[in-house]
C-alpha positions in Angstrom: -24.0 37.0 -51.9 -22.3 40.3 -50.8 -24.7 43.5 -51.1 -25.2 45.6 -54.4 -23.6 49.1 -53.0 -25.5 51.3 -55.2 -23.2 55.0 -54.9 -24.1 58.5 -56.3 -22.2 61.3 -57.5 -21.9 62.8 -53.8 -20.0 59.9 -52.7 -17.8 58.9 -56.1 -16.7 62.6 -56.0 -15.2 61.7 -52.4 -13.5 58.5 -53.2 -10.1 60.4 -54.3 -9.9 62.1 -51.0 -10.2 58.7 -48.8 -7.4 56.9 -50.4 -4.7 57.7 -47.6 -2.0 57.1 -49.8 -0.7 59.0 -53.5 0.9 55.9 -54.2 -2.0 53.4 -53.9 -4.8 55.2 -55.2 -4.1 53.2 -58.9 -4.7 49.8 -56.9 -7.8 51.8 -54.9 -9.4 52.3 -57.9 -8.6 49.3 -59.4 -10.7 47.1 -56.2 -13.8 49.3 -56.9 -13.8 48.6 -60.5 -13.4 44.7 -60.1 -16.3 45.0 -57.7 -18.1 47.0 -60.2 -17.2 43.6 -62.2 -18.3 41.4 -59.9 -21.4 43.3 -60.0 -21.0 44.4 -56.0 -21.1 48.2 -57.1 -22.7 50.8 -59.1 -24.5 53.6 -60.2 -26.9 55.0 -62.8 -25.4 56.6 -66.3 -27.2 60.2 -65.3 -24.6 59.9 -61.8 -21.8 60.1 -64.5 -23.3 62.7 -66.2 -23.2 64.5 -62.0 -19.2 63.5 -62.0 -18.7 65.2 -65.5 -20.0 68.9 -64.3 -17.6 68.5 -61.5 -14.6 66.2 -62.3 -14.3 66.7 -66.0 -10.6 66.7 -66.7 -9.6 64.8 -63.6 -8.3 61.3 -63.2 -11.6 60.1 -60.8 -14.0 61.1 -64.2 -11.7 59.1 -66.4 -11.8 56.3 -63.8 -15.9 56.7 -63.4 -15.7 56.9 -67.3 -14.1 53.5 -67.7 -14.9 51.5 -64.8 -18.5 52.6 -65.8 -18.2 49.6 -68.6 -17.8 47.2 -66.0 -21.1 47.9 -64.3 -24.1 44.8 -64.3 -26.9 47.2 -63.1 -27.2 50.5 -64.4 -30.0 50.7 -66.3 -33.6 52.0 -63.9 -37.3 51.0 -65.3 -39.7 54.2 -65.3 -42.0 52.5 -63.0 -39.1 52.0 -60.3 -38.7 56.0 -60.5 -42.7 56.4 -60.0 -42.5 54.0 -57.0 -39.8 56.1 -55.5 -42.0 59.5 -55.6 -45.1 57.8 -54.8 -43.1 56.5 -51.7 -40.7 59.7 -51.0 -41.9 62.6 -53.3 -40.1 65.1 -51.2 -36.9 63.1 -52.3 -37.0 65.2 -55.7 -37.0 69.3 -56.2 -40.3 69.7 -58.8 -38.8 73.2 -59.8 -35.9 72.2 -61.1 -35.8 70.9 -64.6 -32.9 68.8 -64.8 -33.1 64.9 -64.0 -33.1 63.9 -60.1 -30.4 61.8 -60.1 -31.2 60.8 -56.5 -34.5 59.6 -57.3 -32.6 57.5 -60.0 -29.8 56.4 -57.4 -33.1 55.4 -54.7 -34.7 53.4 -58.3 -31.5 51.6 -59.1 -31.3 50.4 -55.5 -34.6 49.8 -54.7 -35.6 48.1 -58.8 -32.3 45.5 -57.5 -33.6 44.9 -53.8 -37.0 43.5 -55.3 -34.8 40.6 -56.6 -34.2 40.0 -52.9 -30.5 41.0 -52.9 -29.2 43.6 -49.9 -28.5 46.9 -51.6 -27.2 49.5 -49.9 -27.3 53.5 -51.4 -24.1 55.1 -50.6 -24.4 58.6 -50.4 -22.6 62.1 -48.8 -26.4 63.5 -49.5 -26.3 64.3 -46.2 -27.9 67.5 -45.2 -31.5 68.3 -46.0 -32.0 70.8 -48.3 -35.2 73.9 -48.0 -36.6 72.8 -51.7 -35.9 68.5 -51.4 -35.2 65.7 -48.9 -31.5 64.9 -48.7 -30.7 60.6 -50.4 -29.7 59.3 -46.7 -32.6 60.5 -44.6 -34.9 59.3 -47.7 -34.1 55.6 -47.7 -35.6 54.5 -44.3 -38.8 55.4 -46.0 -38.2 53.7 -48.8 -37.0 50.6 -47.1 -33.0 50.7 -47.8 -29.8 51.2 -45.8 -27.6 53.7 -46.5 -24.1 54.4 -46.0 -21.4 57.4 -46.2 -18.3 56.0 -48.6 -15.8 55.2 -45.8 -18.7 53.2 -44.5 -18.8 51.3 -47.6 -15.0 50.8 -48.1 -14.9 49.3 -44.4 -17.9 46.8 -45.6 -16.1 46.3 -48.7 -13.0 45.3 -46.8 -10.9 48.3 -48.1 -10.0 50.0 -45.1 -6.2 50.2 -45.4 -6.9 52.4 -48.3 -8.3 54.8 -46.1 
């Protein structure tokens, strides 16, 4: 069984920018949402509420709104969210007030690797930041690989798109 590439709103926003070519970036989009439907990708509802303060308007937030249907695992168990802290608390900023969607994005992934399936968080949370951890540097403590996006399309077999 191929791995459960679990992606947050850092790397979707990217995706349009990898596709080397105007003219494919239809068929680009349209691999990651059949392996969104082959249940090989995803990413929690609050990373598409991310995408929306950033993208709203453009064609990759119409694509994340639509593809988003396609998605098998999506939906993160409180108690996955309190492992995650317990584990990595410096993973989420306690001052702000708005939902850590990282912390979500590290449940998702880690919730689906309990199964016993590979899953792999695919992140551009790269750089550390003074008030939280940054995703990547995060998920060797929490026992999960993580990837940039290119890294993920090469995996995912897509790298003439890039």
């Amino acid at each position: 069984m191929p791995p459960l590439y679990v992606i947050d709103a850092h790397a979707l926003l990217t995706l349009p920018g990898l596709c080397s070519s105007e003219e494919r970036v239809y068929s680009f989009f349209d691999r990651l949402t059949d392996e969104m439907a082959a249940g090989n990708l995803t990413f929690p509802n609050q990373v598409l509420q991310d995408c929306k303060k950033f993208a709203e308007g453009e064609f990759l937030y119409t694509w994340i709104k639509a593809a988003s249907a396609h998605r098998k695992h999506y939906r993160v168990d409180n108690g996955w969210q309190e492992e995650v802290l317990g584990t990595c608390e410096d993973l989420a900023d306690f001052d702000d007030d708005c939902e850590q969607t990282q912390v979500i994005v590290a449940s998702l992934a880690l919730m689906n690797a309990d199964t016993g399936r590979q899953c792999i968080v695919v992140t551009e949370d790269r750089l550390g930041l003074p008030n939280r951890l940054c995703l990547s540097d995060a998920c060797p403590s929490l026992g999960l690989e993580s990837m940039t996006a290119t890294e993920m399309l090469q995996a995912m077999n897509m790298a003439d798109f890039i």
